[in-house]
C-alpha positions in Angstrom: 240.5 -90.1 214.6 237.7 -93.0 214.2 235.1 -90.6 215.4 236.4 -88.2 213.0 235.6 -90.8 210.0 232.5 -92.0 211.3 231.4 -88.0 211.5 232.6 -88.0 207.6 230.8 -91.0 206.6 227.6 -89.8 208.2 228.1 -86.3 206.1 228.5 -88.1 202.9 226.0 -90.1 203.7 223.5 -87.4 204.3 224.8 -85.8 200.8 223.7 -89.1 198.9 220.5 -89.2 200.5 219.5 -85.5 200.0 220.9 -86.1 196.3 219.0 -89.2 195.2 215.9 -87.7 196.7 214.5 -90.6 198.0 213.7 -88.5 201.8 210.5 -87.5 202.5 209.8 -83.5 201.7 209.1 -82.8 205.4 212.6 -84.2 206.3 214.1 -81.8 203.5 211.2 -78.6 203.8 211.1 -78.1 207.4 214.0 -77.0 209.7 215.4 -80.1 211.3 219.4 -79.1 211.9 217.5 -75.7 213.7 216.8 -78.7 215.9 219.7 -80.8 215.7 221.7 -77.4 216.8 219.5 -76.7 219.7 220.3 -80.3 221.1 223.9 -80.3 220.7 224.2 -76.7 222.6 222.0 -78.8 225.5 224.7 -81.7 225.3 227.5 -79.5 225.2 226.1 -77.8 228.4 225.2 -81.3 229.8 229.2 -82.7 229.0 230.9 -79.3 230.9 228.0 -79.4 233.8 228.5 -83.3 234.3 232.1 -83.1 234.7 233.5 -84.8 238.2 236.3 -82.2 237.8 234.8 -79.5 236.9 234.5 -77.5 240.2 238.4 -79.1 241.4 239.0 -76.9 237.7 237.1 -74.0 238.8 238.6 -73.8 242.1 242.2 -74.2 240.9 241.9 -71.5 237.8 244.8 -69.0 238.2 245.4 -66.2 236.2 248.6 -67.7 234.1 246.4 -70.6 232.9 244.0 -68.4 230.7 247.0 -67.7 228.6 246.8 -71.2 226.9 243.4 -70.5 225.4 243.9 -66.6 224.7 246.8 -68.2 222.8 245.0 -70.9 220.8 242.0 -67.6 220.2 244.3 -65.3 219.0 246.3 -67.6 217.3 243.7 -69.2 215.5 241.6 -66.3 214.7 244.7 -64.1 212.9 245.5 -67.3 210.8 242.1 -67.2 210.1 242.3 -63.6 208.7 245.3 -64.0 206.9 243.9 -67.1 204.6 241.3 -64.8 203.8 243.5 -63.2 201.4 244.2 -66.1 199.2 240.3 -67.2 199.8 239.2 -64.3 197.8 235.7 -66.4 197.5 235.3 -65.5 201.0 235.1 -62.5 203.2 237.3 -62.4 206.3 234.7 -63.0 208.4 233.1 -66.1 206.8 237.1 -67.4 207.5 236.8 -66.3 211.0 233.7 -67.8 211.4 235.3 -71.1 210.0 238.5 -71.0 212.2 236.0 -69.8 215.4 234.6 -73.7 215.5 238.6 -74.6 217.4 238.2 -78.2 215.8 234.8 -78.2 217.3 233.3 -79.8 213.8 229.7 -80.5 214.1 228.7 -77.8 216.1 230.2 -74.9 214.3 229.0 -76.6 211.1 225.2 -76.0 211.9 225.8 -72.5 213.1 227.3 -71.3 210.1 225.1 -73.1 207.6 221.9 -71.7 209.6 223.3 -68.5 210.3 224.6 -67.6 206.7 222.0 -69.1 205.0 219.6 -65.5 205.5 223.1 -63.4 203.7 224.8 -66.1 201.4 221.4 -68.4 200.6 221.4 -72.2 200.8 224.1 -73.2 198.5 226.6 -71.0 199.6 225.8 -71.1 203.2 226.0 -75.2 203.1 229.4 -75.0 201.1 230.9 -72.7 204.0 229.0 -74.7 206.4 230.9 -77.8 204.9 234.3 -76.0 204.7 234.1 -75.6 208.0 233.1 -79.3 209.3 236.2 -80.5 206.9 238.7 -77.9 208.2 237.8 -78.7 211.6 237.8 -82.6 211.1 241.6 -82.0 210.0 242.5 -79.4 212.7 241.5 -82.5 215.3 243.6 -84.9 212.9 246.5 -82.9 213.0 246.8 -82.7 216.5 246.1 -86.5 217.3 248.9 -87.3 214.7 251.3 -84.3 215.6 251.3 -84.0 218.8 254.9 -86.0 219.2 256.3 -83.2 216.4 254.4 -80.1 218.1 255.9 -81.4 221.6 259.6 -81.5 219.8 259.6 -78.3 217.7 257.4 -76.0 219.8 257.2 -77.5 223.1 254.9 -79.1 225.4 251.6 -76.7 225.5 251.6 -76.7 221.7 249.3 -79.9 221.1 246.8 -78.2 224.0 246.4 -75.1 221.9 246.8 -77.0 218.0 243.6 -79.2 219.9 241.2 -76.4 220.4 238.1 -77.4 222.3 238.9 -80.7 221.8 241.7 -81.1 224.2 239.1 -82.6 227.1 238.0 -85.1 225.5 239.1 -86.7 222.0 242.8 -85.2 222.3 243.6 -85.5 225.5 244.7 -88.8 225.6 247.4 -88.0 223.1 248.3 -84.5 224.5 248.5 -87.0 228.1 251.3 -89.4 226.3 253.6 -86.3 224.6 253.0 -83.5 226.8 253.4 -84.8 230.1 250.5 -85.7 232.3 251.1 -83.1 234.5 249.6 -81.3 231.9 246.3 -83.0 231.9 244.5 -80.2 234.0 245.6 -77.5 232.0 244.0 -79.6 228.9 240.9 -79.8 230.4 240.4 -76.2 231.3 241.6 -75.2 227.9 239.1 -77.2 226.3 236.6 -76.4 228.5 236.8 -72.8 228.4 237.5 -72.8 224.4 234.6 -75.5 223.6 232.4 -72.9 225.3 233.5 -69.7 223.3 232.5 -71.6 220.5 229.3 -71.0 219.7 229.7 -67.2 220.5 232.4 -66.5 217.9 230.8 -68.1 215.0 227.6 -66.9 215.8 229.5 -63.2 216.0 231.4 -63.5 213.0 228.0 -64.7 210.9 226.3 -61.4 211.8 228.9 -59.5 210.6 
């Protein structure tokens, strides 16, 4: 949760800078986040390659375990769809392309801001750019401070899925305490295997 606030300081932060207009026009002209984007895809590659238990996950993957993840996709994606019909603003796939960043804020941020930017223009394509970093700050929230109620009502694999691709690493201490730790492997490889779907259904649902 503290890296979550330090992420929405740094926003707002960013916000009153490019508003008082004291940055220097190269910092505002040229295309920095393009960038920014391309090193966070290198140290999301580095994070999932680096990890000691990665090939222990690999080698243990069985067939029943890919449910998790289908489950937090499919679940996520037709919520997605349905708040598309009280978003009128927004087309369904601008809200798929918000619910496709699974929590994972800062990434899916970029993409869709860069992405939409060519179809919606800057304004636009920043305000669904920041819907998405604020629905996916909350998503994370909700499943650091639910977890004990998801574990109750709906039952131990819930705060996996309500964690997204956050589930090996900022989550998974919690979803360790309330779901059990022999759960922890299946958290990893959920977030793992969700963290790197990512970038390919944003990036999918832009161009549509």
């Amino acid at each position: 949760m503290k890296g979550s606030l330090i992420v929405v300081g740094f926003f707002a932060l960013g916000c009153l800078l490019g508003w008082s207009g004291y940055l220097p026009q190269v910092v505002i002209e040229n295309d920095i986040t393009v960038y920014v984007l391309y090193l966070l895809m290198f140290q999301v590659g580095i994070s999932i390659g680096s990890d000691k238990k990665l090939k222990e996950i690999l080698s243990s993957i069985r067939p029943k375990l890919l449910l998790v993840p289908l489950a937090t996709i499919v679940g996520t994606l037709s919520f997605s769809a349905l708040i598309s019909l009280v978003l009128t603003k927004w087309s369904v796939f601008d809200c798929l392309a918000v619910g496709s960043g699974f929590a994972y804020y800062s990434l899916s941020s970029i993409l869709i801001t860069e992405l939409k930017e060519p179809t919606l223009g800057t304004q636009l394509a920043a305000e669904l750019g920041t819907i998405a970093l604020i629905a996916n700050i909350i998503r994370e929230i909700f499943a650091l401070l639910g977890a004990p109620l998801f574990v109750k009502y709906f039952g131990r694999l819930s705060p996996i899925c309500a964690g997204g691709a956050t589930t090996m690493d900022t989550t998974l201490p919690i979803i360790t305490r309330y779901s059990g730790k022999d759960l922890v492997f299946v958290s990893i490889f959920h977030g793992i295997l969700v963290d790197f779907t990512v970038p390919f259904f944003v990036s999918f649902f832009c161009s549509l």
